[in-house]
PDB file with one MODEL, atoms N, CA, C and O in Angstrom:
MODEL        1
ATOM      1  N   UNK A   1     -15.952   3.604  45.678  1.00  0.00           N
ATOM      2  CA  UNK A   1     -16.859   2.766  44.924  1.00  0.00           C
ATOM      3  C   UNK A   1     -16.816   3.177  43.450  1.00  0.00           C
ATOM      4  O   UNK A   1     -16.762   4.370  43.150  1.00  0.00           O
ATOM      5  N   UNK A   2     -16.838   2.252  42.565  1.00  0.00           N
ATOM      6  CA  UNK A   2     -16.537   2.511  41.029  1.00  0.00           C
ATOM      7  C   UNK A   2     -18.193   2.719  40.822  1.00  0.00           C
ATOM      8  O   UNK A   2     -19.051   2.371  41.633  1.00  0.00           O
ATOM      9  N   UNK A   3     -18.376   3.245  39.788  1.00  0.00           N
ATOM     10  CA  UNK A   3     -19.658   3.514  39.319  1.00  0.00           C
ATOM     11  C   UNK A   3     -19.832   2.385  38.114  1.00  0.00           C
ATOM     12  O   UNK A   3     -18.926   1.670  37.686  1.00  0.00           O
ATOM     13  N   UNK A   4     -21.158   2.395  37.688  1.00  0.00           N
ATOM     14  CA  UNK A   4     -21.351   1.124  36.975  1.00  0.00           C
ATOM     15  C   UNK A   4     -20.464   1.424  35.409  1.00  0.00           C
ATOM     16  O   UNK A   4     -19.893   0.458  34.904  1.00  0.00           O
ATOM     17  N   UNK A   5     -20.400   2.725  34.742  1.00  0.00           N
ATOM     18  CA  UNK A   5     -19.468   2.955  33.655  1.00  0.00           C
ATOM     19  C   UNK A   5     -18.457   2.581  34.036  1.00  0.00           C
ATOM     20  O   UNK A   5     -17.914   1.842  33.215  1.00  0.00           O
ATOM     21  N   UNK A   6     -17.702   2.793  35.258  1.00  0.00           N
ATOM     22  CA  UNK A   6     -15.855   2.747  35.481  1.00  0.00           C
ATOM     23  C   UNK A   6     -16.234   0.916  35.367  1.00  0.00           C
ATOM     24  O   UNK A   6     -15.420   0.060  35.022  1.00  0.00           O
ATOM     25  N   UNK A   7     -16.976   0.792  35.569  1.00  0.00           N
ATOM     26  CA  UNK A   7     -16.940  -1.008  35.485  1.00  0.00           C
ATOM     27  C   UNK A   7     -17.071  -1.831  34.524  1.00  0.00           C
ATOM     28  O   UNK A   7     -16.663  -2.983  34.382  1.00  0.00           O
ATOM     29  N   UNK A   8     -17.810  -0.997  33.722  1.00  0.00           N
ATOM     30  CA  UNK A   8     -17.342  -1.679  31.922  1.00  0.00           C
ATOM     31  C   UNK A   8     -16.658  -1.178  31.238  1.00  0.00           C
ATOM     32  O   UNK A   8     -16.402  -1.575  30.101  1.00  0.00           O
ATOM     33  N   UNK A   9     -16.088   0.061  31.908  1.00  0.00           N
ATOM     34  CA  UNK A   9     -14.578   0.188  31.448  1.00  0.00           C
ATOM     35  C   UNK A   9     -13.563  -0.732  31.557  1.00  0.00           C
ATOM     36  O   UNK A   9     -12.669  -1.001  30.754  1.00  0.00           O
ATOM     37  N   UNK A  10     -13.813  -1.200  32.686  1.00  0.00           N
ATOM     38  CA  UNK A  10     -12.969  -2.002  33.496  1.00  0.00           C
ATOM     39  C   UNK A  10     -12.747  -4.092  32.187  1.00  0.00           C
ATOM     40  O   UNK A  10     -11.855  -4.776  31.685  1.00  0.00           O
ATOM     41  N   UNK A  11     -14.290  -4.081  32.332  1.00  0.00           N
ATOM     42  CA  UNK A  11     -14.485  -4.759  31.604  1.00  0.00           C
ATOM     43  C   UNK A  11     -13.563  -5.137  30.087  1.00  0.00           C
ATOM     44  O   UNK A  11     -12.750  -5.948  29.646  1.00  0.00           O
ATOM     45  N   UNK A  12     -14.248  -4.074  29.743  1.00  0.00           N
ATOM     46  CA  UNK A  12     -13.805  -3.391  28.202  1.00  0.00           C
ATOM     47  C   UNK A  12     -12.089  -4.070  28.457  1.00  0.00           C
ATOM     48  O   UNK A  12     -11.585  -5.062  27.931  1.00  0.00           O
ATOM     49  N   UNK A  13     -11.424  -2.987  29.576  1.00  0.00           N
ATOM     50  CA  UNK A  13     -10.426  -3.201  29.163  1.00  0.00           C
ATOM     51  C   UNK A  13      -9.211  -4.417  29.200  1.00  0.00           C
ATOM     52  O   UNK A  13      -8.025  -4.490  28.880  1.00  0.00           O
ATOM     53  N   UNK A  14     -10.418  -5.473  29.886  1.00  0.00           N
ATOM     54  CA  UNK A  14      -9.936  -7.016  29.837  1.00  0.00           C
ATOM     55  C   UNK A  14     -10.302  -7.786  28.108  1.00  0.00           C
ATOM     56  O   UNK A  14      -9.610  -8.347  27.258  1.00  0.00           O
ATOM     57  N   UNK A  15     -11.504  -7.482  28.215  1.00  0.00           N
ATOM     58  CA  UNK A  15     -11.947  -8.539  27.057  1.00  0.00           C
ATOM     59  C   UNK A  15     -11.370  -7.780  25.724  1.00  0.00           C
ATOM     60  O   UNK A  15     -10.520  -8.322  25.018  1.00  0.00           O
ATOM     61  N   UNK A  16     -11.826  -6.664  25.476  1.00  0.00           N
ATOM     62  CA  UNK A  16     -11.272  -5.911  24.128  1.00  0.00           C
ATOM     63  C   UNK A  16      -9.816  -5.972  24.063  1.00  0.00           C
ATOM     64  O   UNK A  16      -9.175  -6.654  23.263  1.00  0.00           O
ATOM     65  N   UNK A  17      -9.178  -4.939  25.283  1.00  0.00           N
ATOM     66  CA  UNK A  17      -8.176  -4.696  25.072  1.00  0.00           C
ATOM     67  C   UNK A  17      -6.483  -5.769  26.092  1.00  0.00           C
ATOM     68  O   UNK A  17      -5.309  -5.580  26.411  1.00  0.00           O
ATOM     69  N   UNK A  18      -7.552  -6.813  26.165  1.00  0.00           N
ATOM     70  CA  UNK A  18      -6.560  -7.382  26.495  1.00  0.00           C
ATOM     71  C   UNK A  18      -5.361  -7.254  28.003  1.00  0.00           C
ATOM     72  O   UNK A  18      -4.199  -7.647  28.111  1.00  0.00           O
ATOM     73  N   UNK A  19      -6.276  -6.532  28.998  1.00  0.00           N
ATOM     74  CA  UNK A  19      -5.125  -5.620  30.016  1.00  0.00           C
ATOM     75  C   UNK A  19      -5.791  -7.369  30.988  1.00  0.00           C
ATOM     76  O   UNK A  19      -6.778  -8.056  30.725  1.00  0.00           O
ATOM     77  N   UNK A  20      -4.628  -7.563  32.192  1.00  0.00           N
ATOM     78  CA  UNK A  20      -5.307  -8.881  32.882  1.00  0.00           C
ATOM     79  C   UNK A  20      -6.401  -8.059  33.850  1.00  0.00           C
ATOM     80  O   UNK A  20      -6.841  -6.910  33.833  1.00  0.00           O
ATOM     81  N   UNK A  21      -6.585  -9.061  34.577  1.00  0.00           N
ATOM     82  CA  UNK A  21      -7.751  -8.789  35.416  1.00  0.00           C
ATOM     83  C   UNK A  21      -7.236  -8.529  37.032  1.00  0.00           C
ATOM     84  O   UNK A  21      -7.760  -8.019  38.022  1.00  0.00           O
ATOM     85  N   UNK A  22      -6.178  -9.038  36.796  1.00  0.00           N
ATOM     86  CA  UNK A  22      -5.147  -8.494  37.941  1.00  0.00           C
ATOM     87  C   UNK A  22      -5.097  -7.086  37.918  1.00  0.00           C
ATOM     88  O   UNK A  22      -5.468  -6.413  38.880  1.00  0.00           O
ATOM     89  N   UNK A  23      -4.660  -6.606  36.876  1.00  0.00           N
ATOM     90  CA  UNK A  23      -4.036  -5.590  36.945  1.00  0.00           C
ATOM     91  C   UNK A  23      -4.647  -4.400  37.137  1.00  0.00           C
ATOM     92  O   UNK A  23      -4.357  -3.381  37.763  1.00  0.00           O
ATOM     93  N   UNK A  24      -6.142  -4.971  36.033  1.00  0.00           N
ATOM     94  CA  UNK A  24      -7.158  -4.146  36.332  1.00  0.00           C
ATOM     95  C   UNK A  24      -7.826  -3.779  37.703  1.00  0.00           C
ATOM     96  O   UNK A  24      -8.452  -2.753  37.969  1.00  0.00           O
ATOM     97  N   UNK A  25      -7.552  -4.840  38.504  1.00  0.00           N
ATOM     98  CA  UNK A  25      -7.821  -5.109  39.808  1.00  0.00           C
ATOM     99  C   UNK A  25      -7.125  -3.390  41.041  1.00  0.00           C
ATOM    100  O   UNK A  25      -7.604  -2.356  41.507  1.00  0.00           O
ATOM    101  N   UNK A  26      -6.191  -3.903  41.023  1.00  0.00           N
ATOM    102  CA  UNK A  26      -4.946  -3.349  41.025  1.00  0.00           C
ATOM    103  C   UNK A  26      -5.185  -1.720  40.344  1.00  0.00           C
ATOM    104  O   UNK A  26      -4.282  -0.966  40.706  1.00  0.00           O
ATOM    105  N   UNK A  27      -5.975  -1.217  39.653  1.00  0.00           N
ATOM    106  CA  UNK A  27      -6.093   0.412  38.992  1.00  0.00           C
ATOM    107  C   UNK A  27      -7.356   0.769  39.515  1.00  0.00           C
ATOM    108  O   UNK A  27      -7.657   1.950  39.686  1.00  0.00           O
ATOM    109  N   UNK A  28      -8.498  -0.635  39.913  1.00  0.00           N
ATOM    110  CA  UNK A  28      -9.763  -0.351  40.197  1.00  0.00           C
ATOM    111  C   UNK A  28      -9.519   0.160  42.058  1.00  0.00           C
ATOM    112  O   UNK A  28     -10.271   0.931  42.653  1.00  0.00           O
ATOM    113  N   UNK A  29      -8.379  -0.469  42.614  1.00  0.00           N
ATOM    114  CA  UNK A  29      -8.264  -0.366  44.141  1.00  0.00           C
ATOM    115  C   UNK A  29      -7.614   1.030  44.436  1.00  0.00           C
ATOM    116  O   UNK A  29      -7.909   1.753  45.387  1.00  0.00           O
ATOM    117  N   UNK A  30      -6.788   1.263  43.578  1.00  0.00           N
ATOM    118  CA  UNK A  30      -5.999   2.484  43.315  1.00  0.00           C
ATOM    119  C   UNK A  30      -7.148   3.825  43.483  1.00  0.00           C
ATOM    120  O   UNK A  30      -7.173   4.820  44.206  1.00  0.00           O
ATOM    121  N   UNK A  31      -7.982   3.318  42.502  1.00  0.00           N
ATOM    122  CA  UNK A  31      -9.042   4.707  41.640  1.00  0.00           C
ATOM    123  C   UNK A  31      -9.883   4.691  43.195  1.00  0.00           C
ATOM    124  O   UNK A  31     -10.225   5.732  43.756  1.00  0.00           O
ATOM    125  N   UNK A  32     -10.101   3.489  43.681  1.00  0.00           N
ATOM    126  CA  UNK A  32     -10.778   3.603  44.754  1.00  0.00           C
ATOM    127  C   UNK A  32     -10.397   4.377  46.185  1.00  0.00           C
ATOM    128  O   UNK A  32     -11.121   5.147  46.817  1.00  0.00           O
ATOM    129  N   UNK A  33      -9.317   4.028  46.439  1.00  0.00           N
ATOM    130  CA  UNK A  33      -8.236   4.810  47.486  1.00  0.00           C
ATOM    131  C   UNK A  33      -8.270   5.925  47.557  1.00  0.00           C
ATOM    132  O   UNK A  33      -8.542   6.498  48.613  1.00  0.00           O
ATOM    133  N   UNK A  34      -7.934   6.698  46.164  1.00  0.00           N
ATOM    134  CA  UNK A  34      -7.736   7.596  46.168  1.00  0.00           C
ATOM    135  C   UNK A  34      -8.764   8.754  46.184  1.00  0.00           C
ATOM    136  O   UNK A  34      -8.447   9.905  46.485  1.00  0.00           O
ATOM    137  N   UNK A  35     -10.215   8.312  45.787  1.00  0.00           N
ATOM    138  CA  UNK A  35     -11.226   8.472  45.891  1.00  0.00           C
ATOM    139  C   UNK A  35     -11.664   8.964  47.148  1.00  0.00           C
ATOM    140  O   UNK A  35     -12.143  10.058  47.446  1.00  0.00           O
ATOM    141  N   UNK A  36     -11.322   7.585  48.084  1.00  0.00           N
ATOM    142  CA  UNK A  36     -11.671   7.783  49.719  1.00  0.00           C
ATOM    143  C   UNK A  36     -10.606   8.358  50.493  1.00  0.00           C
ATOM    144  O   UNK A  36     -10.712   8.145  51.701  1.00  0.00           O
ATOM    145  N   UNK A  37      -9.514   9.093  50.095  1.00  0.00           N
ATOM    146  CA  UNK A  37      -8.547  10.341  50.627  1.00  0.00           C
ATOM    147  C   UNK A  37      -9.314  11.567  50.357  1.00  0.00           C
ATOM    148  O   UNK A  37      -9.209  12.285  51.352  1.00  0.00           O
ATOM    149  N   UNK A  38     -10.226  12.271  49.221  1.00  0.00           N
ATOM    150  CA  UNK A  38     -10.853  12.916  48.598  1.00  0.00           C
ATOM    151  C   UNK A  38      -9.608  13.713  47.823  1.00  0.00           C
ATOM    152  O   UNK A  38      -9.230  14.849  48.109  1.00  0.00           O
ATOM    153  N   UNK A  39      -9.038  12.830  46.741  1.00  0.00           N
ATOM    154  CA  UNK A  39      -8.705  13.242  45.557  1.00  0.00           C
ATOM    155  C   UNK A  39      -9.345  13.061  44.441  1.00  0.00           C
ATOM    156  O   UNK A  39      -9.745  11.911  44.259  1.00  0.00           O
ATOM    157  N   UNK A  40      -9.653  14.117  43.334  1.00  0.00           N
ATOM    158  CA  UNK A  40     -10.225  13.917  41.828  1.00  0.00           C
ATOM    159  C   UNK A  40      -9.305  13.009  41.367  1.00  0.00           C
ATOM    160  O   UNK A  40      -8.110  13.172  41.122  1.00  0.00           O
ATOM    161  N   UNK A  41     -10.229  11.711  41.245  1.00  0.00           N
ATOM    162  CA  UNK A  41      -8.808  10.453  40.619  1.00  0.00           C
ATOM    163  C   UNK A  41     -10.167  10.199  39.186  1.00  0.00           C
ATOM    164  O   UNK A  41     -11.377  10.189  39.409  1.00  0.00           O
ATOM    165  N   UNK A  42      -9.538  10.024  37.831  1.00  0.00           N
ATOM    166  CA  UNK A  42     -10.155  10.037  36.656  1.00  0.00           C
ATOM    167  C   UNK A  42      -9.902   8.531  36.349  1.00  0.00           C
ATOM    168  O   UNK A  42      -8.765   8.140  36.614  1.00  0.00           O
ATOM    169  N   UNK A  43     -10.878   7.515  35.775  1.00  0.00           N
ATOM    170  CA  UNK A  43     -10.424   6.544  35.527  1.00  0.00           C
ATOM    171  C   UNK A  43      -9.717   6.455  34.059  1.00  0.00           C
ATOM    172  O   UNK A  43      -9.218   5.368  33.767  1.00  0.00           O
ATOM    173  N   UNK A  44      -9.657   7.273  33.333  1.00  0.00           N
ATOM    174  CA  UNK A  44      -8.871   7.290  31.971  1.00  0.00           C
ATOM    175  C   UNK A  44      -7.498   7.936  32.009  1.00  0.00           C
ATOM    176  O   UNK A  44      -6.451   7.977  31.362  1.00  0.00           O
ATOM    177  N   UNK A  45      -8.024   8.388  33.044  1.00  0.00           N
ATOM    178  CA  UNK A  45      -6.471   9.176  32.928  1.00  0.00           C
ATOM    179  C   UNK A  45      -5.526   8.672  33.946  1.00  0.00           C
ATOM    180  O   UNK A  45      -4.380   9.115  34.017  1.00  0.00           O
ATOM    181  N   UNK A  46      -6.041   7.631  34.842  1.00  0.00           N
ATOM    182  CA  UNK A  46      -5.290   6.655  35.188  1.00  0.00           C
ATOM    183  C   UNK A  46      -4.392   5.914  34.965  1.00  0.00           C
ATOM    184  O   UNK A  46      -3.209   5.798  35.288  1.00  0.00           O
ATOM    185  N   UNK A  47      -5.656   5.032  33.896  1.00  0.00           N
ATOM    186  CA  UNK A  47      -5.086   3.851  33.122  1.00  0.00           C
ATOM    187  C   UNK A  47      -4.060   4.395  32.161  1.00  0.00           C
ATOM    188  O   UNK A  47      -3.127   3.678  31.799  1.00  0.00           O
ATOM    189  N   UNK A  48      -4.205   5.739  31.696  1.00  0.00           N
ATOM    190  CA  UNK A  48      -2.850   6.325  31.115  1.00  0.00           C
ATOM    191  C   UNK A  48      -1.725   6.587  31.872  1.00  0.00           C
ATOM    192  O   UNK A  48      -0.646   6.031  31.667  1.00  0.00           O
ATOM    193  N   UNK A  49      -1.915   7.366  32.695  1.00  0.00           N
ATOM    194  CA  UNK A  49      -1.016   7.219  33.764  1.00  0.00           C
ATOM    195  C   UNK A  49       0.125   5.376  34.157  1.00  0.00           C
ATOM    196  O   UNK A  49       1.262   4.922  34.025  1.00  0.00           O
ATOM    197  N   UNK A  50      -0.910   5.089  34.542  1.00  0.00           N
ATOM    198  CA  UNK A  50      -0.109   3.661  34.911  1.00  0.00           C
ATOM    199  C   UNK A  50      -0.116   2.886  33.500  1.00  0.00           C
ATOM    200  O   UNK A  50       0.107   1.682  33.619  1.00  0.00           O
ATOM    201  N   UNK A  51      -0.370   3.434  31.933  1.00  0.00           N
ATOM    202  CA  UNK A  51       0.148   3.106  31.164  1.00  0.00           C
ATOM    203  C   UNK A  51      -0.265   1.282  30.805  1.00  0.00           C
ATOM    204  O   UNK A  51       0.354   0.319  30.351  1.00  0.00           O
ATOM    205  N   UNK A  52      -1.785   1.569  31.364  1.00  0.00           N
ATOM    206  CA  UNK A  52      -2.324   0.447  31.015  1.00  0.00           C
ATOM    207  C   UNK A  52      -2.581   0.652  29.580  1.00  0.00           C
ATOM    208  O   UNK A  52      -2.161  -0.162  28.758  1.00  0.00           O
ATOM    209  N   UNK A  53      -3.305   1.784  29.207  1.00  0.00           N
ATOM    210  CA  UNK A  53      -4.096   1.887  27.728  1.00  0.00           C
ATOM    211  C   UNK A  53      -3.124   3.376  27.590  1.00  0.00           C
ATOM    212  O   UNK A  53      -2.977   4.351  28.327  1.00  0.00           O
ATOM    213  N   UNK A  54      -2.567   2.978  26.251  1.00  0.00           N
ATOM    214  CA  UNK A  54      -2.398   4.641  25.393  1.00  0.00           C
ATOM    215  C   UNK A  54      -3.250   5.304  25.639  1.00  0.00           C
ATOM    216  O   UNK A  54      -4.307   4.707  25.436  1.00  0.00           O
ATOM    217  N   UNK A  55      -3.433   6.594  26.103  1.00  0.00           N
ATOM    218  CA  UNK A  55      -4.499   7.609  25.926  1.00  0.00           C
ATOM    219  C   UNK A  55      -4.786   7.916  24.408  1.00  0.00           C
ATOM    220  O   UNK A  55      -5.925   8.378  24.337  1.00  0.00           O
ATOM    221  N   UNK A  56      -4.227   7.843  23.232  1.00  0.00           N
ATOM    222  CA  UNK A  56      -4.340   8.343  21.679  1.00  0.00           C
ATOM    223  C   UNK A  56      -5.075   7.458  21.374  1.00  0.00           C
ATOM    224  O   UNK A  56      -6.177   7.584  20.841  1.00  0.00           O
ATOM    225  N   UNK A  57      -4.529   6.460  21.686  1.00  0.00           N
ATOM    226  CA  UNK A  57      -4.958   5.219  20.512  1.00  0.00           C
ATOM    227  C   UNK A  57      -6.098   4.165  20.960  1.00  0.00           C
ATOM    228  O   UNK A  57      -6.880   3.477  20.303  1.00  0.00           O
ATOM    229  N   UNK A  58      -5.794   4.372  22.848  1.00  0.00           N
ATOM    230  CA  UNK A  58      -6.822   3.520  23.180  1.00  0.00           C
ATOM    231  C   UNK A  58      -6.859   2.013  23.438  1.00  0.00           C
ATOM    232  O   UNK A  58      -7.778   1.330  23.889  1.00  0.00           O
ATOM    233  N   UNK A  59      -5.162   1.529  22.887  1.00  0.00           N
ATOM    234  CA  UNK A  59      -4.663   0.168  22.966  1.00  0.00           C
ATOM    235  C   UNK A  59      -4.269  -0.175  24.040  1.00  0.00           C
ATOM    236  O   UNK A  59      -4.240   0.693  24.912  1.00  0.00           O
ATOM    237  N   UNK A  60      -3.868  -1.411  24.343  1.00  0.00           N
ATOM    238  CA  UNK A  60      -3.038  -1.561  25.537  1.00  0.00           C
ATOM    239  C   UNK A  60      -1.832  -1.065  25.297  1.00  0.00           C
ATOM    240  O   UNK A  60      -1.336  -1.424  24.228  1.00  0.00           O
ATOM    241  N   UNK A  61      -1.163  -0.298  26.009  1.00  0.00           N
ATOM    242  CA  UNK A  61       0.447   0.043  26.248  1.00  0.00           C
ATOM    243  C   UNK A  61       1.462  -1.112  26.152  1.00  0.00           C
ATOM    244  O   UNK A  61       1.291  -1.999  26.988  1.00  0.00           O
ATOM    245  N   UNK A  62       2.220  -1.229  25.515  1.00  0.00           N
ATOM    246  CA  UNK A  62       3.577  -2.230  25.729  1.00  0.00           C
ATOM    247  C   UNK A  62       3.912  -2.583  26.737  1.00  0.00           C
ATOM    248  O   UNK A  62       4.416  -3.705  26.783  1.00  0.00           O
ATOM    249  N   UNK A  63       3.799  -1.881  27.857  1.00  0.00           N
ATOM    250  CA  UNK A  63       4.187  -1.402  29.426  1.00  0.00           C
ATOM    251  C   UNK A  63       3.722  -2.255  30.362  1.00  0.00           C
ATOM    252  O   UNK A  63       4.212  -2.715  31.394  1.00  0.00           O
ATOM    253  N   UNK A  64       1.988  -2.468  29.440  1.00  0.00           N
ATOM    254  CA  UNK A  64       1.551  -2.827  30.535  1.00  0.00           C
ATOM    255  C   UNK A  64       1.250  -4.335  30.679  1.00  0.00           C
ATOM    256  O   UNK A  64       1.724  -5.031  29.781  1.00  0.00           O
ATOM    257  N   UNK A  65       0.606  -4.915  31.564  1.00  0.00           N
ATOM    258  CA  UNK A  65       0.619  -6.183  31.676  1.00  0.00           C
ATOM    259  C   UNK A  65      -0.731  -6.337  30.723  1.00  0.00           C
ATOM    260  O   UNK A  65      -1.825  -5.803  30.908  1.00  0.00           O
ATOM    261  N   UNK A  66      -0.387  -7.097  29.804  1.00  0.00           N
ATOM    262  CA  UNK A  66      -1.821  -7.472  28.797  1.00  0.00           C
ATOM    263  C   UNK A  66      -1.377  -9.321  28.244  1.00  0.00           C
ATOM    264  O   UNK A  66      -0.363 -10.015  28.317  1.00  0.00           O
ATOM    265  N   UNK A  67      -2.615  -9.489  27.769  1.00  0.00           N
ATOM    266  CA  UNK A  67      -1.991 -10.998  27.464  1.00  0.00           C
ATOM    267  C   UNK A  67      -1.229 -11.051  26.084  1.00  0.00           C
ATOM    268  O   UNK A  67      -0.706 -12.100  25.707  1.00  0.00           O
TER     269      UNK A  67
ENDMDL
END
């Protein structure tokens, strides 16, 4: 279960930064999974990971699917 911050993160990172809602979809099911294996899964360091958002800068990644 995402907590209500990981969810306007989530937000955030459709409307601000442009990532789809798919995809976001798709990092929110991930963060969740991995959650319910009982791994420390970080939602920022995710979305870096899968190279949704630069971790520096905070943008969407080239990489990733954004509009």
């Amino acid at each position: 279960m995402l907590t209500e911050t990981e969810m306007r993160a989530f937000d955030l990172a459709v409307s601000r930064f442009g990532v789809t809602p798919s995809r976001v979809k798709e990092v929110a099911n991930s963060l969740t999974e991995r959650r319910a294996r009982g791994e420390a899964a970080d939602l920022f360091q995710l979305l870096a990971t899968e190279k949704i958002l630069a971790r520096a800068s905070g943008r969407c990644s080239p990489s990733a699917a954004c509009r």
